[in-house]
SEZA-319193 format. One record per atom (N, C-alpha, C): residue number from 1; residue in three letters; atom name; chain; y, z, x. Coordinates in nm, 4 decimals. Each point is the difference from the previous one (the first is absolute). Last residue first. Example, Ala and Ser with C-alpha at 12.3 -4.5 7.8 and 13.67 -1.06 7.14 Angstrom:
<nodes>
n, res, atom, chain, c2, c3, c1
2, SER, N, A, -0.2250, 0.7080, 1.2850 .
2, SER, CA, A, 0.1190, 0.0060, 0.0820 .
2, SER, C, A, 0.1090, 0.0730, -0.0770 .
1, ALA, N, A, -0.5720, -0.0070, 0.0290 .
1, ALA, CA, A, 0.1190, 0.0000, -0.0890 .
1, ALA, C, A, 0.1200, 0.0000, 0.0900 .
</nodes>
This chain:
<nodes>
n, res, atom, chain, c2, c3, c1
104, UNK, N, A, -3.4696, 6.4615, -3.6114 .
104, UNK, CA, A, 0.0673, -0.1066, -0.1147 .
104, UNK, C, A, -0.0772, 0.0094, -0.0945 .
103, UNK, N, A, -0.2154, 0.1157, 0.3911 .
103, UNK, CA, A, 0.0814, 0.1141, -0.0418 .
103, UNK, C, A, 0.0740, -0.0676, -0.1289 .
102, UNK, N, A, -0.2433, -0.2990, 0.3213 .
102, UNK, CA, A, -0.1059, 0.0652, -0.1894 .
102, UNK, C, A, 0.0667, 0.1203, 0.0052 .
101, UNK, N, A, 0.2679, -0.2624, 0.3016 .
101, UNK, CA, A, -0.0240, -0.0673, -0.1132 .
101, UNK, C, A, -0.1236, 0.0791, -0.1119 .
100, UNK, N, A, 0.0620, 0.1644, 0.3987 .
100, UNK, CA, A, 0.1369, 0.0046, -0.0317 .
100, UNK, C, A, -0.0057, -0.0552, -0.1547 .
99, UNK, N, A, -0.3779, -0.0819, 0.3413 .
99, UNK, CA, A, 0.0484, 0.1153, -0.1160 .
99, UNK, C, A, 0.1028, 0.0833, -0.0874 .
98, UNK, N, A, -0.0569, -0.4327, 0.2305 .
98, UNK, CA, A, -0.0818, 0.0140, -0.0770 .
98, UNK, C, A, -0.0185, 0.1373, -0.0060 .
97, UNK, N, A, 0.3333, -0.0700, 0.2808 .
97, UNK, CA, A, 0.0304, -0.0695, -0.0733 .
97, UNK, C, A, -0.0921, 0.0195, -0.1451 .
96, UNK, N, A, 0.1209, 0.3058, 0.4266 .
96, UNK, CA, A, -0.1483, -0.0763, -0.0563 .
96, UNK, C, A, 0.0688, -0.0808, -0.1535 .
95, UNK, N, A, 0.2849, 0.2050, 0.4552 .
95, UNK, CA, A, 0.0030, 0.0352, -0.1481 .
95, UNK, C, A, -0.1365, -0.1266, -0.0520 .
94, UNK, N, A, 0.1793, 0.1177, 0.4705 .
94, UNK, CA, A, -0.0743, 0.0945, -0.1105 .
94, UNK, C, A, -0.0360, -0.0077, -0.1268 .
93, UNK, N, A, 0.2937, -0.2665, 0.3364 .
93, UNK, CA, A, 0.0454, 0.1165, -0.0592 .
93, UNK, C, A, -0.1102, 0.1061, -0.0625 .
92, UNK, N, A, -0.1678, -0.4004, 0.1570 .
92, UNK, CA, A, 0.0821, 0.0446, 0.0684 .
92, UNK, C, A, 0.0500, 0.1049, 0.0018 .
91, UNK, N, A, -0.1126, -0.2526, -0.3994 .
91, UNK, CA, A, -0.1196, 0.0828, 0.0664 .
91, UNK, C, A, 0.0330, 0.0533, 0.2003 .
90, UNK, N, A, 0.3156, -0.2609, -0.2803 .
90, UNK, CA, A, -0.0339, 0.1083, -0.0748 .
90, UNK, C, A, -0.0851, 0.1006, 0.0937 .
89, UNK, N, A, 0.0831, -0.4232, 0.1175 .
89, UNK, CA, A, 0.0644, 0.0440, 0.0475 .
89, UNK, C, A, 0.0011, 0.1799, -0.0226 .
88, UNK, N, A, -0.2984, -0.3388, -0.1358 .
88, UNK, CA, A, -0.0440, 0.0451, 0.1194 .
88, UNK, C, A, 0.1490, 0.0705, 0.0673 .
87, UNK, N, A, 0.0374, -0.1914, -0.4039 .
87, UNK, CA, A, -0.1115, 0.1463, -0.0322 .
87, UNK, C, A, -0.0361, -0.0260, 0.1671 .
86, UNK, N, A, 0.3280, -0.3362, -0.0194 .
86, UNK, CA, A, 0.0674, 0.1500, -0.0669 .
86, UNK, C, A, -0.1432, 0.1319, 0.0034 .
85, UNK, N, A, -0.1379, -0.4608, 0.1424 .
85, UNK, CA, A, 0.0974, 0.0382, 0.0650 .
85, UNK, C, A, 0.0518, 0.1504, -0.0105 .
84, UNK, N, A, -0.2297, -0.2346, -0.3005 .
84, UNK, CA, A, -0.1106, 0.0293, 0.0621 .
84, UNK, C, A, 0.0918, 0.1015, 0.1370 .
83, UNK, N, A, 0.2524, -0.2286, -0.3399 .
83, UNK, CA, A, -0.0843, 0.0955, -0.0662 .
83, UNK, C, A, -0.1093, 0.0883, 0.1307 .
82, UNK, N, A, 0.2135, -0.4218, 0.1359 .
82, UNK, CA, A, 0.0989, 0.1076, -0.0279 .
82, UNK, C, A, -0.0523, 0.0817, -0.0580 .
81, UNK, N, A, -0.2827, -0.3222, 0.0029 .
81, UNK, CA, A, -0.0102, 0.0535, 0.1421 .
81, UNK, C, A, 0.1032, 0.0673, 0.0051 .
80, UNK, N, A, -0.0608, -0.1866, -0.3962 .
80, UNK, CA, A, -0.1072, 0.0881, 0.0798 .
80, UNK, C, A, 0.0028, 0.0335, 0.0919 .
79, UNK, N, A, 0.2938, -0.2847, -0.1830 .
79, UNK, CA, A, 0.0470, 0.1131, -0.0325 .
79, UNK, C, A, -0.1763, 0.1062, 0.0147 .
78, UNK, N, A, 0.0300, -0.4230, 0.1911 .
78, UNK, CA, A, 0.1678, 0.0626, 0.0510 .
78, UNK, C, A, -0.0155, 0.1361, -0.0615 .
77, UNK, N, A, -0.3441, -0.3290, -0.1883 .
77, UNK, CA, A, -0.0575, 0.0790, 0.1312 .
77, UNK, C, A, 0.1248, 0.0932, 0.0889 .
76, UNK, N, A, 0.1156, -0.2089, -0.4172 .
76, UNK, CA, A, -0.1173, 0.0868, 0.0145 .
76, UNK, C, A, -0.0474, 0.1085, 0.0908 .
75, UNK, N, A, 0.2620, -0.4145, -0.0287 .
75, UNK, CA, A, 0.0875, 0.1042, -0.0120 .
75, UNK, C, A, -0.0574, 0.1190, -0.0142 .
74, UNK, N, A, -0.2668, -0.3945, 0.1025 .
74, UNK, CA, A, 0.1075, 0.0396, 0.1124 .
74, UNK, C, A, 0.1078, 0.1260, -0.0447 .
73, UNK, N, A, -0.2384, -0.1953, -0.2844 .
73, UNK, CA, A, -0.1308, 0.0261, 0.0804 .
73, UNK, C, A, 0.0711, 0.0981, 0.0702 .
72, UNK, N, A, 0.2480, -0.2795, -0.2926 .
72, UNK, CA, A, -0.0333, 0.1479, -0.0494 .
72, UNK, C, A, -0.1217, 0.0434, 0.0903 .
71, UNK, N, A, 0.1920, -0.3828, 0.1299 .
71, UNK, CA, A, 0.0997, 0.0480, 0.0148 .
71, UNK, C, A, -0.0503, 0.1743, -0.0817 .
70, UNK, N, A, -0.3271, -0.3487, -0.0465 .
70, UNK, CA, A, 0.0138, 0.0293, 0.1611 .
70, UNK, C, A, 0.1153, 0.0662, 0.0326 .
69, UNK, N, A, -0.0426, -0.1852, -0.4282 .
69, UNK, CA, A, -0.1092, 0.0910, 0.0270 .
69, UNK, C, A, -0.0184, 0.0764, 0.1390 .
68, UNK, N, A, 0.3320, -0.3367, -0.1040 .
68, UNK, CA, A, 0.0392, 0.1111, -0.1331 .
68, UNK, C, A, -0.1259, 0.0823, 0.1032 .
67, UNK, N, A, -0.0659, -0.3955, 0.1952 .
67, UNK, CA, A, 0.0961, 0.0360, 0.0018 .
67, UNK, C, A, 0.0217, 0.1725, -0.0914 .
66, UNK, N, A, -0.3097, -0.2798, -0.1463 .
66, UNK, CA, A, -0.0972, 0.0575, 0.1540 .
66, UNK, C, A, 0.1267, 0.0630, 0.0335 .
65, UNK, N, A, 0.1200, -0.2647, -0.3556 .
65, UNK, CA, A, -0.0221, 0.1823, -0.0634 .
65, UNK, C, A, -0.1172, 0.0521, 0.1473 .
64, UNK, N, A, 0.2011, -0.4241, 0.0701 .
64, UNK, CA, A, 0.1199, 0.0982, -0.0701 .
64, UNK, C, A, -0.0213, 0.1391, -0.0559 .
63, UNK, N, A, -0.3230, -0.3652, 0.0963 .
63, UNK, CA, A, 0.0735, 0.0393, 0.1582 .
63, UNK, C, A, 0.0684, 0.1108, -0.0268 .
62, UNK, N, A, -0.1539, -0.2425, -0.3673 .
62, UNK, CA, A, -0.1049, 0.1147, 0.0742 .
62, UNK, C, A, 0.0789, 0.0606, 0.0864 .
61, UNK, N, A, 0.2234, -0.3409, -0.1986 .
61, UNK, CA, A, -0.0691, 0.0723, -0.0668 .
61, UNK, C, A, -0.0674, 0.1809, 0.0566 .
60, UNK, N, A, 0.0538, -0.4779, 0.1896 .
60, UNK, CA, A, 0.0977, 0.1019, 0.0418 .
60, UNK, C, A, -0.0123, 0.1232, -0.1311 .
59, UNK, N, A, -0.3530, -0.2605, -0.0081 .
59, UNK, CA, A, -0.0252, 0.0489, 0.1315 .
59, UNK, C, A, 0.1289, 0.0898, -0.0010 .
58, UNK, N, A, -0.0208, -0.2451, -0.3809 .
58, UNK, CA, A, -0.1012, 0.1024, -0.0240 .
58, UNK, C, A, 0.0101, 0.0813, 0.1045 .
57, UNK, N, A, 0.1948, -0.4235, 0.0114 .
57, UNK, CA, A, 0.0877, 0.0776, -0.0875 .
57, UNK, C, A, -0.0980, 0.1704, -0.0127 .
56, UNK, N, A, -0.1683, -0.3731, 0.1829 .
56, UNK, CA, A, 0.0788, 0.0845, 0.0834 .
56, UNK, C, A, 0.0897, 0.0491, -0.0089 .
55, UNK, N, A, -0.3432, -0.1616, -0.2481 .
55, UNK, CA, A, -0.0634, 0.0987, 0.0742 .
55, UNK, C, A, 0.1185, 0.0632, 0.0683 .
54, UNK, N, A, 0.1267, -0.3555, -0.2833 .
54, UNK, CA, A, -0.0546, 0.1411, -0.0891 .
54, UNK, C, A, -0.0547, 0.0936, 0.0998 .
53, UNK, N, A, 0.0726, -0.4425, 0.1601 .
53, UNK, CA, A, 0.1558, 0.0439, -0.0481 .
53, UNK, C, A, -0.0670, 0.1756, -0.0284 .
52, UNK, N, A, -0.3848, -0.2888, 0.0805 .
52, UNK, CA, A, 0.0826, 0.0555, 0.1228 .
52, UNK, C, A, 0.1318, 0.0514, -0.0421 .
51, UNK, N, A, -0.1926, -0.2163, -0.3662 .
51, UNK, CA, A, -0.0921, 0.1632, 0.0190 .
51, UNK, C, A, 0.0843, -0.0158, 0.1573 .
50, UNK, N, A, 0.1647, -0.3494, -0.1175 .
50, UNK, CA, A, 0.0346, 0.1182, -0.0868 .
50, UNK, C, A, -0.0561, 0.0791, 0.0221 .
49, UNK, N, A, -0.1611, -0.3220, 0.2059 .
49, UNK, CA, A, 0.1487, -0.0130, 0.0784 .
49, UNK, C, A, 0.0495, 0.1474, -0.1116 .
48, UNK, N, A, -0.4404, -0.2190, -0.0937 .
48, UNK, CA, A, 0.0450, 0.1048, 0.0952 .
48, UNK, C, A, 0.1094, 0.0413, 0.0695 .
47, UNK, N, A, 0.0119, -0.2511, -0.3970 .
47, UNK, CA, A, -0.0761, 0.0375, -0.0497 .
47, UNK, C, A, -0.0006, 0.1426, 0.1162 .
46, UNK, N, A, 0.1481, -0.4453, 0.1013 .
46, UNK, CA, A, 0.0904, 0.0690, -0.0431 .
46, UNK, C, A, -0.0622, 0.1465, -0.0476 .
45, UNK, N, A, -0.2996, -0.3348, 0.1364 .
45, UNK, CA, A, 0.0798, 0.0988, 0.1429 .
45, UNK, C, A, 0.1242, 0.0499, -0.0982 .
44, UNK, N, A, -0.2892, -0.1747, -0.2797 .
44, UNK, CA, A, -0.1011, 0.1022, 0.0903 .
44, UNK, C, A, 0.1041, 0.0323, 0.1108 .
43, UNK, N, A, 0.1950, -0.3746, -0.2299 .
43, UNK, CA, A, -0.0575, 0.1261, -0.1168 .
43, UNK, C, A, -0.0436, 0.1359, 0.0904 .
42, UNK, N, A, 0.0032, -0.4244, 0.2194 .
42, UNK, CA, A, 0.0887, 0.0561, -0.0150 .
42, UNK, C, A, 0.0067, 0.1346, -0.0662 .
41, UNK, N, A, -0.3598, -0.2156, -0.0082 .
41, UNK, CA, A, 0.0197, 0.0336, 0.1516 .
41, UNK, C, A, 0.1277, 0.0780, 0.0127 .
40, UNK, N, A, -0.1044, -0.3021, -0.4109 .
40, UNK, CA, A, -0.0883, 0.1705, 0.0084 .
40, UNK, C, A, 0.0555, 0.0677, 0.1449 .
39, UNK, N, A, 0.1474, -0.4413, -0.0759 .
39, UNK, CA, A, 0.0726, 0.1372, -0.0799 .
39, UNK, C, A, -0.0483, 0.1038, 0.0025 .
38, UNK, N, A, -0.1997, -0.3009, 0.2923 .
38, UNK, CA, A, 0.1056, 0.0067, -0.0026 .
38, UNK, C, A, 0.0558, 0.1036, -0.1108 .
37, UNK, N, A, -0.3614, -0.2052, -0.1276 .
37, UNK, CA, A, -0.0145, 0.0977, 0.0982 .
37, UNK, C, A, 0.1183, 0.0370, 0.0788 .
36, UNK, N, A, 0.0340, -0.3273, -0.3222 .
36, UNK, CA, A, -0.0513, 0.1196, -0.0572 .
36, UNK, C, A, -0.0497, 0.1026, 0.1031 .
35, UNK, N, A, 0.1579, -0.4358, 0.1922 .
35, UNK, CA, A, 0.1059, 0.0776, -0.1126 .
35, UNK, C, A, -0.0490, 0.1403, -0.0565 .
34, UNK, N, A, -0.3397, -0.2898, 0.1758 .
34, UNK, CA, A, 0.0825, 0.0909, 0.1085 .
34, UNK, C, A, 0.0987, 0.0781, -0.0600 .
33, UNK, N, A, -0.2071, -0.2688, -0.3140 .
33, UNK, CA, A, -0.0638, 0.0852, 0.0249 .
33, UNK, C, A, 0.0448, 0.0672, 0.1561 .
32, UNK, N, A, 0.1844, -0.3260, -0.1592 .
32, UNK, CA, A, -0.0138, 0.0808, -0.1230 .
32, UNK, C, A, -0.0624, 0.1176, 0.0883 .
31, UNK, N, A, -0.0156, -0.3552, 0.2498 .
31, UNK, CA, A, 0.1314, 0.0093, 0.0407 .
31, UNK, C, A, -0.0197, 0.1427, -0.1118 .
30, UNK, N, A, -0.3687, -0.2312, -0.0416 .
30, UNK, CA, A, 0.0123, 0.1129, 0.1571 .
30, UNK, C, A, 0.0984, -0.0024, -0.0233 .
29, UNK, N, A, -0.0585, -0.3140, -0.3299 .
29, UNK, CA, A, -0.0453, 0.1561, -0.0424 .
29, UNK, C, A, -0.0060, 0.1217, 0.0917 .
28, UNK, N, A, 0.1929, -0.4653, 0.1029 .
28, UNK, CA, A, 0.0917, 0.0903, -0.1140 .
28, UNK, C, A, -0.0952, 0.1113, -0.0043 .
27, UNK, N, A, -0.2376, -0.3030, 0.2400 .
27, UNK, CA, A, 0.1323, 0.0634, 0.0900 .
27, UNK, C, A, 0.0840, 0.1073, -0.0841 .
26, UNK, N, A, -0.3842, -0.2225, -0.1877 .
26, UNK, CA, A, -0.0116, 0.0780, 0.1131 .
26, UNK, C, A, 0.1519, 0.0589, 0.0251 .
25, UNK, N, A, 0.0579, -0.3776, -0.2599 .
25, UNK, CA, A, -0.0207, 0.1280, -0.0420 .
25, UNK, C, A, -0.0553, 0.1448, 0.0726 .
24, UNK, N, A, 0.0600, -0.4151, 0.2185 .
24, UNK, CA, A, 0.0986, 0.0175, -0.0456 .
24, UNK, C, A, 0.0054, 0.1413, -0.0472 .
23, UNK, N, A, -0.3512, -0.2503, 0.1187 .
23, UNK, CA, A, 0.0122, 0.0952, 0.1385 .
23, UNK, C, A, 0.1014, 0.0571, -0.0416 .
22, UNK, N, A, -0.1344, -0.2631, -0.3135 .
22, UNK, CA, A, -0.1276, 0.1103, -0.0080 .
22, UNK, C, A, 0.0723, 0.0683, 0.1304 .
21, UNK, N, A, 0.2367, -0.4331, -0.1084 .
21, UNK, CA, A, -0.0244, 0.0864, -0.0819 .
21, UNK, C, A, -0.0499, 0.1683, -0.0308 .
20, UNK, N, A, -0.0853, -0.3545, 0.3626 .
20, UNK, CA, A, 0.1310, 0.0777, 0.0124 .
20, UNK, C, A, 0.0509, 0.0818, -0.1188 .
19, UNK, N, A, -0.3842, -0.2849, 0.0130 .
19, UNK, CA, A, -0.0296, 0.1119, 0.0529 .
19, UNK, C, A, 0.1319, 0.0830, 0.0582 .
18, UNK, N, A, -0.0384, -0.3397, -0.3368 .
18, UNK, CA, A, -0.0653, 0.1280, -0.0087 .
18, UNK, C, A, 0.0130, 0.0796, 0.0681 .
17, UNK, N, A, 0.2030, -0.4135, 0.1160 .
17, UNK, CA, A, 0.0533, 0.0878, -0.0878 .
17, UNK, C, A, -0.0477, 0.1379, -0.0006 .
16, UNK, N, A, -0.2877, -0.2994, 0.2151 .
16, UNK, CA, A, 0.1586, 0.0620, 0.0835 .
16, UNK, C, A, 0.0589, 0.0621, -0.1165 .
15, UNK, N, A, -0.3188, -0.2347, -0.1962 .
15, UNK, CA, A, -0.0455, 0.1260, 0.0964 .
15, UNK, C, A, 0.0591, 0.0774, 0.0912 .
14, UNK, N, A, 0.1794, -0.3946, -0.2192 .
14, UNK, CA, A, -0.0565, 0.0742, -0.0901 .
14, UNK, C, A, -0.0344, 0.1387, 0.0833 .
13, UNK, N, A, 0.0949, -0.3774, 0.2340 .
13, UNK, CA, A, 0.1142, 0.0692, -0.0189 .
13, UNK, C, A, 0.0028, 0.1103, -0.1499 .
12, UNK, N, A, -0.3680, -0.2703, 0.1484 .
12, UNK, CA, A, -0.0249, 0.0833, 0.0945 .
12, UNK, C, A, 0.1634, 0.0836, -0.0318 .
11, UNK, N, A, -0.1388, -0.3230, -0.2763 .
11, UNK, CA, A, -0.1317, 0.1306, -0.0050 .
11, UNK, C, A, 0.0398, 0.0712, 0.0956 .
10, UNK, N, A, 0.2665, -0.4068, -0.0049 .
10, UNK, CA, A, 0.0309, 0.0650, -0.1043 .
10, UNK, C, A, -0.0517, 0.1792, -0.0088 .
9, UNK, N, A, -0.1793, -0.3314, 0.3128 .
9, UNK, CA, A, 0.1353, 0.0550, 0.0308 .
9, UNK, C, A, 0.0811, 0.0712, -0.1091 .
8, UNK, N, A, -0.4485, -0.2257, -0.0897 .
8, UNK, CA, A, 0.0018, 0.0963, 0.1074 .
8, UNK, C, A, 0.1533, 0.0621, 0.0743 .
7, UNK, N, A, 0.0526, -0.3360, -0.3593 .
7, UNK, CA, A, -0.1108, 0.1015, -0.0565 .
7, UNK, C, A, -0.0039, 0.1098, 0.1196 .
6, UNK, N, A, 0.1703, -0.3875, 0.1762 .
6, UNK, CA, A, 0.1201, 0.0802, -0.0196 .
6, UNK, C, A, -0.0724, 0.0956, -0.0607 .
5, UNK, N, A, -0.3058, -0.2579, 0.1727 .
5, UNK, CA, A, 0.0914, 0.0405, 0.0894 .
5, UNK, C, A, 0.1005, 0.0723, -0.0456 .
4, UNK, N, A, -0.3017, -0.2672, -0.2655 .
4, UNK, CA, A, -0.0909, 0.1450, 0.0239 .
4, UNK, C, A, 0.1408, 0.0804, 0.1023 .
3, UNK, N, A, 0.2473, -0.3134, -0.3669 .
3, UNK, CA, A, -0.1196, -0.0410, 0.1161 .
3, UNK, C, A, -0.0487, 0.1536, -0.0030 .
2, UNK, N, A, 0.2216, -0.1568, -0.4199 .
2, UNK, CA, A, 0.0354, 0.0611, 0.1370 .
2, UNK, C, A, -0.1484, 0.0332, 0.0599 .
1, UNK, N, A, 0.2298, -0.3506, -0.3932 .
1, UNK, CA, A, -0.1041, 0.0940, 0.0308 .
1, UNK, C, A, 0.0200, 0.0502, 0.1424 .
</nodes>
């Protein structure tokens, strides 16, 4: 028969068990559960790492037709001010451009 001393030493390596048991699983379900946030975290920065790829695929994009657009601004404004150039050269000479033109 076993004394009250070991009973109480028995009870108490019982409760030690338990309670490493219970801190145990704790531990596994935070470890799970960081894991799962973690992937999400990840997930979410890959997620913006692509929309940043796409914008700046979008930006040079843009750049290229601000480019295109700014070269026809510019060729524009060259051939207006040569146009503008010539009928003030015209008109010099006399010759009225705008009425020249409603004779035609």
């Amino acid at each position: 028969m076993l004394s009250i001393t070991e009973r109480l030493q028995a009870l108490g390596a019982d409760m030690w068990q338990t309670a490493i048991d219970i801190a145990n699983d704790r531990l596994v379900k935070e470890r799970e559960a960081l894991e799962s946030i973690k992937a999400k975290a990840q997930a979410e920065t890959d997620e913006a790492q692509e929309a940043v790829k796409t914008l700046e695929s979008e930006q040079a994009d843009l750049l290229v037709q601000l480019d295109e657009v700014t070269a026809t601004a510019e060729a524009a404004a060259i051939s207006t001010a040569q146009m503008t150039a010539e009928r003030d050269t015209l008109n010099d000479f006399g010759i009225d451009v705008f009425a020249a033109q409603s004779f035609f």
